[in-house]
C-alpha positions in Angstrom: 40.1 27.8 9.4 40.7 31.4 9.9 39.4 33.7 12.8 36.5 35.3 10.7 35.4 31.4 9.5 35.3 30.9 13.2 33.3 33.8 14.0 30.9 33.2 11.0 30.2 29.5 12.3 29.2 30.7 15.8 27.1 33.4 15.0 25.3 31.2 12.7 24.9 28.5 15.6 23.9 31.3 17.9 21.0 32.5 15.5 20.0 28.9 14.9 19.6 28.3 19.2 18.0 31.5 19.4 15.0 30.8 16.8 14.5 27.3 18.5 13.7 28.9 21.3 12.0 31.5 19.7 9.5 29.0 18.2 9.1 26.9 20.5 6.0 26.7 22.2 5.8 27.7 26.1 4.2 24.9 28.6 1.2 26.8 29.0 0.9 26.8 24.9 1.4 22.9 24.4 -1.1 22.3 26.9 -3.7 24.5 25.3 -2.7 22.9 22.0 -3.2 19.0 23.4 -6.4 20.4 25.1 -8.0 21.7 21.9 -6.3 18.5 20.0 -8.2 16.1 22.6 -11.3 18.1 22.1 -11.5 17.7 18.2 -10.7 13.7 19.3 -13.3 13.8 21.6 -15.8 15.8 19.2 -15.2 13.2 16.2 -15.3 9.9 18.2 -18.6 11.5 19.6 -20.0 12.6 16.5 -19.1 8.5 14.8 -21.0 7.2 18.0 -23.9 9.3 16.8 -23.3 8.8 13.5 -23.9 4.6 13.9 -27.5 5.5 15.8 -28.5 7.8 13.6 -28.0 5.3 11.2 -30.2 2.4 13.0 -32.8 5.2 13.6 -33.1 6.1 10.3 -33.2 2.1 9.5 -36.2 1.8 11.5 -37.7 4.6 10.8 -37.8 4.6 6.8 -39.2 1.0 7.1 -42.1 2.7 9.9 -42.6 4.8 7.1 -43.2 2.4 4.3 -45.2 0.4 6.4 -47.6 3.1 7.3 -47.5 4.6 3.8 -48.5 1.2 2.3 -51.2 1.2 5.2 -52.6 4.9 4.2 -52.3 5.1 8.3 -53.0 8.9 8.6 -51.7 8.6 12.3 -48.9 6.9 12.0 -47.8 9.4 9.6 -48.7 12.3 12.1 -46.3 10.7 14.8 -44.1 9.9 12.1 -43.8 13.6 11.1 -43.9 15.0 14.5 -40.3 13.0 15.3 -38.7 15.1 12.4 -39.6 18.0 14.5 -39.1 21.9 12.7 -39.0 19.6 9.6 -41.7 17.3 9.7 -43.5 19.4 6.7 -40.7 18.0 4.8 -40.9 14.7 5.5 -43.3 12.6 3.0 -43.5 15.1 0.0 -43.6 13.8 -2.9 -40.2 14.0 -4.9 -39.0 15.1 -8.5 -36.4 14.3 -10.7 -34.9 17.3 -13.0 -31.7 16.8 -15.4 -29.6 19.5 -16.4 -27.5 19.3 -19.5 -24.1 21.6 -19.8 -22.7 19.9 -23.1 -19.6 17.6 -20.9 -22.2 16.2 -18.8 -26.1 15.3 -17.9 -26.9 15.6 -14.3 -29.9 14.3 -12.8 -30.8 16.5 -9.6 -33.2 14.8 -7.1 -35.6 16.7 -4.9 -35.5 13.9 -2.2 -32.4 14.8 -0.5 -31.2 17.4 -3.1 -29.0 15.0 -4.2 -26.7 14.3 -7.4 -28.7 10.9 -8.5 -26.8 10.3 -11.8 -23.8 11.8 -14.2 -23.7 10.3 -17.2 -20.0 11.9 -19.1 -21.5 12.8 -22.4 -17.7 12.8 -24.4 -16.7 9.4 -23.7 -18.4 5.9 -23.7 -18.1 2.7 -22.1 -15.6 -0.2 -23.5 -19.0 -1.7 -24.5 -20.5 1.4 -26.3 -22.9 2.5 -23.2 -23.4 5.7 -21.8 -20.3 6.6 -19.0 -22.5 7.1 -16.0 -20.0 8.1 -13.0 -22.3 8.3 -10.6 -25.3 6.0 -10.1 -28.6 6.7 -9.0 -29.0 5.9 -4.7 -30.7 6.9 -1.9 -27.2 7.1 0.0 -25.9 9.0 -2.6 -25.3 12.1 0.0 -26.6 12.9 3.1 -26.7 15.6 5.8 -27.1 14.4 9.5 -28.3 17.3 11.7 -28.8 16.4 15.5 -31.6 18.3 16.5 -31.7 19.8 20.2 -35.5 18.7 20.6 -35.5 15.4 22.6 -38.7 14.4 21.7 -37.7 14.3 17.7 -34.8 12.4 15.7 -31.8 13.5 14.3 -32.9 14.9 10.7 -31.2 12.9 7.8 -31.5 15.1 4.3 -31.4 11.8 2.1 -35.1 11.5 4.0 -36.4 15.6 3.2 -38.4 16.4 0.3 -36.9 20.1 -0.7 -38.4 22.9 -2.7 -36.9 23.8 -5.9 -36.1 27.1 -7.9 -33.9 27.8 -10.7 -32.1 30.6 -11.6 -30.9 31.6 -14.7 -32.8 29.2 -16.4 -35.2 31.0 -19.7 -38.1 28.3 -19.4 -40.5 29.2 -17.2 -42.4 26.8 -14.7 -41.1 23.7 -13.3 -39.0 22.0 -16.5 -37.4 18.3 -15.7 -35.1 18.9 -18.4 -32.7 22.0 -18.5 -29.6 22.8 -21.4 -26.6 25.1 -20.5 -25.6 26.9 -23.2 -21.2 27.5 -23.5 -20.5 30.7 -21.2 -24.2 30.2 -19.7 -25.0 28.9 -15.8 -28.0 28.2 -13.9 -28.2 28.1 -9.7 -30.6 24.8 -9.0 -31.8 26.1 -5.2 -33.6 23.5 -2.9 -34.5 24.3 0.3 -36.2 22.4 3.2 -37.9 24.8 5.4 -38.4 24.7 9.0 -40.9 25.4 11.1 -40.8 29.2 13.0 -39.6 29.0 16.3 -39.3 32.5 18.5 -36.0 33.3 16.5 -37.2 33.5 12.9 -40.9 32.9 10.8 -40.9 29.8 9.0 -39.9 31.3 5.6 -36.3 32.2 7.2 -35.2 29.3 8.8 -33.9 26.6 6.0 -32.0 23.9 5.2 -30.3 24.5 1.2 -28.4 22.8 -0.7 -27.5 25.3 -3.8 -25.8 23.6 -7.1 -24.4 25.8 -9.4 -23.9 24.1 -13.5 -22.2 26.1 -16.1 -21.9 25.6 -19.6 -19.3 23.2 -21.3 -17.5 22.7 -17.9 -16.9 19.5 -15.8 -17.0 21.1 -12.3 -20.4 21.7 -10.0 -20.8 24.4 -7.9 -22.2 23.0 -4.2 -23.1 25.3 -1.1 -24.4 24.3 1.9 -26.8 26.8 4.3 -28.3 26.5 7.5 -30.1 29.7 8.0 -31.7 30.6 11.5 -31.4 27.0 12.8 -29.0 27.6 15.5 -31.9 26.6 17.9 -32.6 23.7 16.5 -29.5 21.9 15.4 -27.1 20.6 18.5 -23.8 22.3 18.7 -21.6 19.4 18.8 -18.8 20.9 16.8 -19.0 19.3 13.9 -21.9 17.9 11.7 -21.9 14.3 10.0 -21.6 14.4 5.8 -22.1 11.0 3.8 -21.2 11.0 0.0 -21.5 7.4 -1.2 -21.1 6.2 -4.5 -21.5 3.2 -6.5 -18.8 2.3 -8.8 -19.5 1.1 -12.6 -16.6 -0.4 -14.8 -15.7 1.6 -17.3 -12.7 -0.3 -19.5 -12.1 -3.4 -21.0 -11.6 -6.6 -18.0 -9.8 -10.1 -18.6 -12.5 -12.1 -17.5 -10.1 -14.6 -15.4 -9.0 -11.3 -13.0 -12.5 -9.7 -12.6 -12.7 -8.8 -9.1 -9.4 -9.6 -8.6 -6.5 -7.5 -7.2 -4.1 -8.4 -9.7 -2.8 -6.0 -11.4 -1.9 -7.9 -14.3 -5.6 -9.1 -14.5 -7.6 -6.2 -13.7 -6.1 -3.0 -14.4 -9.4 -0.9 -13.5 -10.1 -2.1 -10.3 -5.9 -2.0 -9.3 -6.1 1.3 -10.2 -9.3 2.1 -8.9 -9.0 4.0 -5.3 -10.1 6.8 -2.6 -7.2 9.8 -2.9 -7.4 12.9 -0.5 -5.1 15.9 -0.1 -4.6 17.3 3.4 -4.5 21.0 4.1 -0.9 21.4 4.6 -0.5 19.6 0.8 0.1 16.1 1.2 -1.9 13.9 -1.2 -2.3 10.4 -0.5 -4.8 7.4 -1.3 -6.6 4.0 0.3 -5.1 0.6 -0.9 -5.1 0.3 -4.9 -7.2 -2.8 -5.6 -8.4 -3.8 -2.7 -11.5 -3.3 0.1 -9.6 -0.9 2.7 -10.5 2.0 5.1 -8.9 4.8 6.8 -10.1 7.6 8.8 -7.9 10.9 8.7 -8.6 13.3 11.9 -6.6 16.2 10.3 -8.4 18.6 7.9 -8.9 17.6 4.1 -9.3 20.0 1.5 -10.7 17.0 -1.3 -11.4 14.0 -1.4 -11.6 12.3 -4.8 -13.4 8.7 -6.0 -11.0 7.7 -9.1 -10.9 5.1 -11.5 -8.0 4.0 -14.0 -9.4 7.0 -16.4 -12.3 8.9 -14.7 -13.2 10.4 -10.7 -15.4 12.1 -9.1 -13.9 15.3 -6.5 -15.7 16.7 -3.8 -13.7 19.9 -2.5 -13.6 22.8 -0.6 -11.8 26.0 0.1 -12.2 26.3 3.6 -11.5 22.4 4.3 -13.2 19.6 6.3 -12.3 18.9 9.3 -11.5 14.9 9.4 -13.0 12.3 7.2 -13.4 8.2 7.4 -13.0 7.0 4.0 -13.8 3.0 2.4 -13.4 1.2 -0.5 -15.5 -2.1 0.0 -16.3 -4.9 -2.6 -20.1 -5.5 -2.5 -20.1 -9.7 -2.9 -23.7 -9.8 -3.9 -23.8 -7.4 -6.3 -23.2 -9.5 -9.4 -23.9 -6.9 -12.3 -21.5 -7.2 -15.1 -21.0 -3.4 -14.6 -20.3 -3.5 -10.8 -16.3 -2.3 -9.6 -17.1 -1.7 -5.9 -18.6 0.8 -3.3 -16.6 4.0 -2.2 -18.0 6.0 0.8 -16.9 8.8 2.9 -18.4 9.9 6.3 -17.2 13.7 6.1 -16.8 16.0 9.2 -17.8 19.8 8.7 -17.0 22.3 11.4 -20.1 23.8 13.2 -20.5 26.0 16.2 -24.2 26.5 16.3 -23.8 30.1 13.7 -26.9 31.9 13.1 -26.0 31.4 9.2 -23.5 28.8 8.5 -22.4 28.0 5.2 -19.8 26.1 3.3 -18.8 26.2 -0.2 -17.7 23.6 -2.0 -17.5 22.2 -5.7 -17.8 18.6 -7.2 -15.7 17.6 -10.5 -17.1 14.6 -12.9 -15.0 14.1 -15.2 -11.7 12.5 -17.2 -8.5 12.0 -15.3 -6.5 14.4 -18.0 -3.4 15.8 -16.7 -3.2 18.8 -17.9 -6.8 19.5 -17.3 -6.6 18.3 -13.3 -3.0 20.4 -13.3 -4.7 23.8 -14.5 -7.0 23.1 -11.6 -4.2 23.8 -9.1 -4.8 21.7 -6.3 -3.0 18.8 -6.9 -5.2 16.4 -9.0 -2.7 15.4 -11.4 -1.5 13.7 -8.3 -3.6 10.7 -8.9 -2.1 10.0 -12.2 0.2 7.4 -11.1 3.0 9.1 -12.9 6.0 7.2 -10.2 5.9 10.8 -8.4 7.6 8.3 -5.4 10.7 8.6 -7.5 11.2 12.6 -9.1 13.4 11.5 -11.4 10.7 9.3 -12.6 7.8 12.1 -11.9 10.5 14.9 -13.5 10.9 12.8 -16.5 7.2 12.4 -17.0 6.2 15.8 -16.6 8.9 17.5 -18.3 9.5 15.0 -21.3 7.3 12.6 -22.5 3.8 14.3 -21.9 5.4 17.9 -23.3 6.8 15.8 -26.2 4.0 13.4 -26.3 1.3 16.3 -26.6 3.5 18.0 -29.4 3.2 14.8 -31.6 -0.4 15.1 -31.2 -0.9 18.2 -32.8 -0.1 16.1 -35.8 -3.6 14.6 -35.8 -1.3 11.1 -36.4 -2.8 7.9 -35.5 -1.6 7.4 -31.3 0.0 3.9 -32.2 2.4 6.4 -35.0 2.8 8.8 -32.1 4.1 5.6 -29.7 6.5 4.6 -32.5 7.9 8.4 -33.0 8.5 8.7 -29.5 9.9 5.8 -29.1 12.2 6.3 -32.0 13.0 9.9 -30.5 13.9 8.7 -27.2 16.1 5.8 -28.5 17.9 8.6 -30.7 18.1 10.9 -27.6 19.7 7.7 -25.3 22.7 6.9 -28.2 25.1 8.8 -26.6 24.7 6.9 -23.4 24.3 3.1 -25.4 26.6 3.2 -27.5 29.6 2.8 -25.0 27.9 -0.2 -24.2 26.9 -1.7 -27.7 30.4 -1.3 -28.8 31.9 -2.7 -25.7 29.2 -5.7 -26.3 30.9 -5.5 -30.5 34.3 -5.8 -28.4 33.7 -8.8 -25.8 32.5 -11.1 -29.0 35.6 -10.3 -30.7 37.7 -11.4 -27.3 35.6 -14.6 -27.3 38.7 -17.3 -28.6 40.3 -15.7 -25.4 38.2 -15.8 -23.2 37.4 -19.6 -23.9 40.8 -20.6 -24.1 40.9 -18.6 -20.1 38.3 -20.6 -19.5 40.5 -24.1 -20.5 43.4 -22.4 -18.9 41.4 -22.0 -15.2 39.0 -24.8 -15.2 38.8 -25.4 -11.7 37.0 -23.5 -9.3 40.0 -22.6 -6.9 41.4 -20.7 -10.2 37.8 -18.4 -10.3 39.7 -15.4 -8.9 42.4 -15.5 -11.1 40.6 -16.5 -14.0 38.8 -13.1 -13.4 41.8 -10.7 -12.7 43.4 -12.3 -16.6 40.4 -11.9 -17.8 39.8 -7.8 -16.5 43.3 -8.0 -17.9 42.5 -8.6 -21.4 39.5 -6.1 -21.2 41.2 -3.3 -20.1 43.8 -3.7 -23.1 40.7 -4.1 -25.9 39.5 -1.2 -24.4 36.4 -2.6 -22.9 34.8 -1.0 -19.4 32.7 -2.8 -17.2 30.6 0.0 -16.6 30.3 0.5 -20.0 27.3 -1.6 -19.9 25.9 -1.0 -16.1 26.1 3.2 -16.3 23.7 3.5 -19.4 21.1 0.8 -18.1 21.4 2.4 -14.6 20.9 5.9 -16.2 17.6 4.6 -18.6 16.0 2.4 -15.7 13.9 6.0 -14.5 13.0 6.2 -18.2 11.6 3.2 -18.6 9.7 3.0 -15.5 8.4 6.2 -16.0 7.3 4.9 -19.4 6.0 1.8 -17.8 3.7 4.3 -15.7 2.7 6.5 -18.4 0.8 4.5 -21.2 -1.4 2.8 -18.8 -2.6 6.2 -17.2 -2.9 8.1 -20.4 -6.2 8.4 -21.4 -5.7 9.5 -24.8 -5.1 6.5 -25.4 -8.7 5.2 -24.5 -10.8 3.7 -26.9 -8.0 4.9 -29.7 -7.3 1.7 -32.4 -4.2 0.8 -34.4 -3.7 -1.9 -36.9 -5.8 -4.9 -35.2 -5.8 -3.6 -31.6 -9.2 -1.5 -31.4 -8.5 0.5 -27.9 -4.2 0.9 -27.3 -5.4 1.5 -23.3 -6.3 -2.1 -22.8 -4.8 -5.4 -24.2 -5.3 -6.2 -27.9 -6.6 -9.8 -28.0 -6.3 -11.8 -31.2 -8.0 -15.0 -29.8 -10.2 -15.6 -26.6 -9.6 -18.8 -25.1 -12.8 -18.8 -23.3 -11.0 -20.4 -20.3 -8.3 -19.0 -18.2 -4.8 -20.4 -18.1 -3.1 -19.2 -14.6 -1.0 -16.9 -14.4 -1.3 -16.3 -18.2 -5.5 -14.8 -18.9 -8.2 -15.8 -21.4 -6.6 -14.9 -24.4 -3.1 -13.6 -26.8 -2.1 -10.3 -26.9 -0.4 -10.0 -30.2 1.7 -6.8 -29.2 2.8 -8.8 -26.2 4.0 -11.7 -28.2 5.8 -9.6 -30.8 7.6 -8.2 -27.8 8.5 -11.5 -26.4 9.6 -12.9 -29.8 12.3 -9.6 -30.2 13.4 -9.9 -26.8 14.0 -13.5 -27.0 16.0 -13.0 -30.0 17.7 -10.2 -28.7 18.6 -12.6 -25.4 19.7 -14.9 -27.8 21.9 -12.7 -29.8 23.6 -11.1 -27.1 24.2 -14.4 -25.3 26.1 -15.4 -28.3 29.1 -13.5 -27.7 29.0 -13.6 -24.0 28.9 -17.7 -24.1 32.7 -17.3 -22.6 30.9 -15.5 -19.1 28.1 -17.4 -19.0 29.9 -19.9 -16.4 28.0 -19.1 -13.5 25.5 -21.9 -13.1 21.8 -20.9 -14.3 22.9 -17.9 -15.6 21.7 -18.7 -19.5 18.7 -20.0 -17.9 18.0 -16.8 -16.2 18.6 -14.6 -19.4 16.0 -17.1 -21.5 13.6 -16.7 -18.6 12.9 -13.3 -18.5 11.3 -13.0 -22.0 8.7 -16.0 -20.8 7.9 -14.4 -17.7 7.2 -10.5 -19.6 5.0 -13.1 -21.9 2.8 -13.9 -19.1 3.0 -10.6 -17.2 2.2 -8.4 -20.0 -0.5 -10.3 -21.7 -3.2 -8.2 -19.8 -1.4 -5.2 -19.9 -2.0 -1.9 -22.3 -1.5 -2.7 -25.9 0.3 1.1 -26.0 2.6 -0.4 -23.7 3.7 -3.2 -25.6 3.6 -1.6 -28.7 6.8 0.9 -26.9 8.7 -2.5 -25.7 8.0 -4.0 -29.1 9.5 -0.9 -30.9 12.1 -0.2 -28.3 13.9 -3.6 -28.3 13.7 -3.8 -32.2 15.6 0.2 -31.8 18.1 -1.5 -29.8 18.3 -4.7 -31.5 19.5 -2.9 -34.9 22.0 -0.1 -33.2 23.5 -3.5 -31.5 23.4 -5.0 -35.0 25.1 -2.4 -36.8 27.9 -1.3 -34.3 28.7 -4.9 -33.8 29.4 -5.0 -37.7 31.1 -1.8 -37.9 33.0 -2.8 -35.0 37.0 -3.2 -36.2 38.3 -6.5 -34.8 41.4 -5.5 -36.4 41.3 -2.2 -34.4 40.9 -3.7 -31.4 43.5 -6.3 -31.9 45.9 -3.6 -32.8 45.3 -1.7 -29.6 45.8 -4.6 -27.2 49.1 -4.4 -29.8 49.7 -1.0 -29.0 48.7 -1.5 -25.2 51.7 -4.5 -24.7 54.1 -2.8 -26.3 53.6 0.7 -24.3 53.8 -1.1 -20.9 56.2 -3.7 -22.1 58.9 -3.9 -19.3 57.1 -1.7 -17.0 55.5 -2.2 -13.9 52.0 -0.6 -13.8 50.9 1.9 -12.0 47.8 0.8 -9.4 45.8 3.2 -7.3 45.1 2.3 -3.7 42.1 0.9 -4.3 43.2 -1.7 -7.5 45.9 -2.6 -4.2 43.9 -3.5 -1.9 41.2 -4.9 -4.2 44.2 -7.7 -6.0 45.2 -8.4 -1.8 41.4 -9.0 -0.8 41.5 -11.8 -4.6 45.1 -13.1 -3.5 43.4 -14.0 -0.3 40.2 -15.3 -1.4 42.6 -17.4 -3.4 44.5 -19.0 -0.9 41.5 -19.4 1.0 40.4 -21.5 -1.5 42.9 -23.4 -2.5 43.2 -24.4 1.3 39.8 -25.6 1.4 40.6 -27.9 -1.9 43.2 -29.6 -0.2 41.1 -30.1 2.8 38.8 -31.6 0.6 41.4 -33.9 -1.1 
């Protein structure tokens, strides 16, 4: 290393100390930083402690209200209204329903809590032909909790205010319970509670709203929030409570035997059925897939997202919320054939008392389509489970096979003809890389009279290590490579997993038929036992058995010319295994996807086939020829490594021929 190397090296290590200290904080800094970190603690755990007796209030105090209203008890309604406090006027209104139609979907907007109540997605239908509602209609669909500072009333839930309507940029005049978007047209649904006047502000300025923008032909809902004039009347306890609940219908196709189960193989909508959330610094991550789980993030969250194998629902926000405590929970009663499971989040929104606080945000009902989550640049296409815990796998799926796949469809081909190209293009891309390893296949069946008369020349276990060196031997002179055969199937395995993660995710393949199968997205069931058999489902996937029949004949005719290195003990029965147990784990998986293994092990079936038959034996035989009589007389030349490899077999050797005799 010369002097300016040197020189170079230390100033770089100098520059590299000096911006350490440069960026790290000072004492006085990290305490102010655990002080204001201990106080966001301090403010969440107090607003959860709030949040569970607000929630026993409002318990006893909707079934007061029943009871009284049942009763026509005039006074009891008085009191009732006088513990909502500045919005007791709001309290026992009665409520209206109002749907707005914008071509994607049908929203039905509740004046009780200015709530979503339903969202039915108007281009796609159930597995069963229904109407795809995403969100179903609930009293806890979303709620508002707003402490109020006046001890003698209780904390003000929205789900339980009655709030005053107008639309804008609607044509009809009046109060309309139905409302059509046009393409490139909007409306602004406005619903406001009031409150009553206090010294700050008449009664006409000081309002809850809840303001929900729907434009034409588009999946995504405009929602702002605005307290106006209320900093009075709500507590400032840094942050205000936000449910959004939401009941969760089945959407696809279920083998009965796994319903409500959280296997995989069984129940593909509910495994992939889960709460996903991005933080603000860009991390995107998810509850447990399948399964009842919670979490509770104290770090700001810029969405949070209910998905399902093929559809979700996204609340979001610019400005981001400050923590959330998310759950996924299986509802054991609930016995509707249409019931998944219950997904809640208890959402914490920053608030410091403001004069006029608002926050914007937007909700998205809609399809789980990459490209169409992607354009939306916040990282929805995140929860297509595309292997992005592998980028090779994520590279491969993003760069190749959806570009390619969404070529093919501009064909307007059939999708099962659009599986079969692909497939057909990708075997043609992976020759190159197979064909080293069909052909050194082609040459170990032609060494098989060799190899079987090493393995009567070495029958005895102590022999093993030299049985192996004669035969690597005989290899290298027929010009066969080991890693012929481990490179390529190292290089396809990101491939095919990242096929294995595409099909079932793609939902252009929902609800699309080929030949018998009437929807490539779920299994294609030829006959329904009507019972399960374990580990197997309630009925034969006919893609699935085609692929097990190819495999097993493809086990079979490899095996044939590998009979001479089958000598390990259940070795042959591990090969014939594996096509059994991709019978029983696939049965319940995507017909799409067992239409590509189908297609791709008959692909590599025939180029096996062929190069095997085109495969000299007299060529090879003439270079093991060639081979002897180049190093005929002359000692090899062995790199370090074949040394000390042949020393480390010498010694195994010995070391068991020592244990035979000890045995004799």
């Amino acid at each position: 290393m010369n002097k300016q190397s040197i020189i170079g090296l230390v100033l770089i290590f100098a520059i590299f100390v000096g911006y350490m200290f440069w960026v790290t904080p000072t004492k006085e800094e990290r305490a102010r930083q655990m002080a204001e970190y201990q106080r966001k603690l301090d403010s969440i755990q107090l607003a959860e402690l709030q949040e569970a007796a607000y929630a026993d209030s409002l318990r006893a105090q909707q079934a007061a209200l029943k009871a009284a209203q049942e009763a026509g008890d005039s006074a009891a309604l008085a009191m009732m209204t006088a513990k909502m406090g500045a919005f007791g006027t709001s309290f026992h209104k009665e409520s209206k329903t109002i749907t707005v139609r914008n071509g994607k979907l049908d929203i039905a907007f509740n004046t009780k809590g200015a709530r979503i109540d339903k969202v039915v997605v108007n281009d796609y239908r159930t597995y069963d032909s229904l109407p795809l509602v995403l969100v179903s209609p609930s009293d806890t669909n979303f709620n508002l909790e707003l402490p109020l500072n006046d001890i003698h009333a209780e904390a003000v839930n929205t789900r339980d205010l009655v709030f005053d309507m107008t639309v804008e940029g609607c044509a009809e005049e009046g109060q309309p319970t139905e409302i059509n978007v046009a393409e490139g047209d909007s409306v602004v649904l406005r619903f406001r509670a009031q409150a009553a006047a206090d010294s700050t502000a008449p009664d006409k300025e000081r309002y809850i709203e809840f303001a929900y923008t729907v434009k034409g032909g588009d999946y995504t809902v405009g929602f702002d929030v605005r307290l106006n004039n209320l900093e009075k009347t709500v507590q400032n306890n840094g942050y205000l409570g936000m449910q959004w609940n939401n009941r969760m219908n089945r959407q696809e196709k279920v083998d009965k035997s796994g319903k409500g189960s959280s296997n995989r193989n069984k129940d593909a909508e509910r495994f992939n059925t889960s709460i996903y959330y991005k933080s603000q610094k860009g991390k995107v991550d998810n509850l447990k897939f399948g399964k009842d789980s919670e979490k509770s993030v104290k770090y700001p969250v810029s969405w949070i997202a209910y998905k399902q194998q093929f559809f979700c629902a996204i609340l979001m926000t610019d400005s981001a919320f400050a923590s959330a405590n998310m759950t996924v929970a299986t509802n054991r009663s609930d016995t509707a054939a249409n019931y998944l499971c219950d997904m809640g989040s208890n959402i914490f929104l920053d608030y410091h008392g403001e004069k006029d606080y608002g926050i914007g945000m937007d909700f998205y009902f809609g399809p789980s389509k990459y490209h169409d989550l992607r354009a939306m640049h916040r990282k929805f296409e995140r929860m297509i489970p595309l292997g992005w815990g592998f980028f090779l796998t994520q590279w491969i799926s993003r760069y190749a096979i959806i570009p390619v796949f969404n070529l093919l469809e501009k064909f307007n081909w059939n999708y099962g003809i659009i599986i079969i190209v692909l497939t057909f293009m990708l075997r043609l891309v992976l020759f190159p890389l197979t064909y080293k390893s069909y052909q050194g296949s082609a040459i170990m069946r032609i060494l098989q009279p060799e190899m079987q008369e090493l393995n009567k020349k070495y029958p005895n276990p102590e022999d093993a290590m030299t049985k192996q060196r004669v035969m690597s031997q005989l290899q290298k002179k027929a010009g066969y490579n080991p890693m012929m055969g481990c490179l390529p199937a190292l290089i396809q395995l990101p491939i095919i997993w990242a096929m294995f993660r595409f099909y079932p995710a793609s939902i252009e393949l929902r609800q699309q038929p080929f030949l018998w199968c009437d929807d490539l997205s779920t299994y294609d069931s030829i006959v329904d036992f009507g019972f399960n058999i374990p580990l197997y489902g309630d009925h034969i996937s006919l893609f699935c058995l085609l692929m097990f029949g190819v495999q097993f004949f493809y086990t079979w005719y490899t095996m044939k010319g590998q009979s001479a290195q089958m000598s390990m003990p259940g070795m042959k029965f591990m090969m014939y295994f594996m096509p059994f147990m991709m019978l029983f784990l696939f049965n319940s998986q995507s017909a799409a996807l067992n239409l590509y293994y189908f297609v791709s092990l008959s692909l590599t079936m025939i180029q096996m086939i062929l190069i095997r038959r085109f495969t000299s034996e007299k060529k090879v035989r003439q270079r093991i020829a060639e081979y002897d009589q180049k190093h005929k007389g002359k000692p090899q030349k062995k790199s370090k490594f074949q040394q000390r490899l042949e020393q480390m077999q010498k010694m195994a050797e010995e070391a068991q021929k020592q244990q035979a005799k000890q045995r004799r």
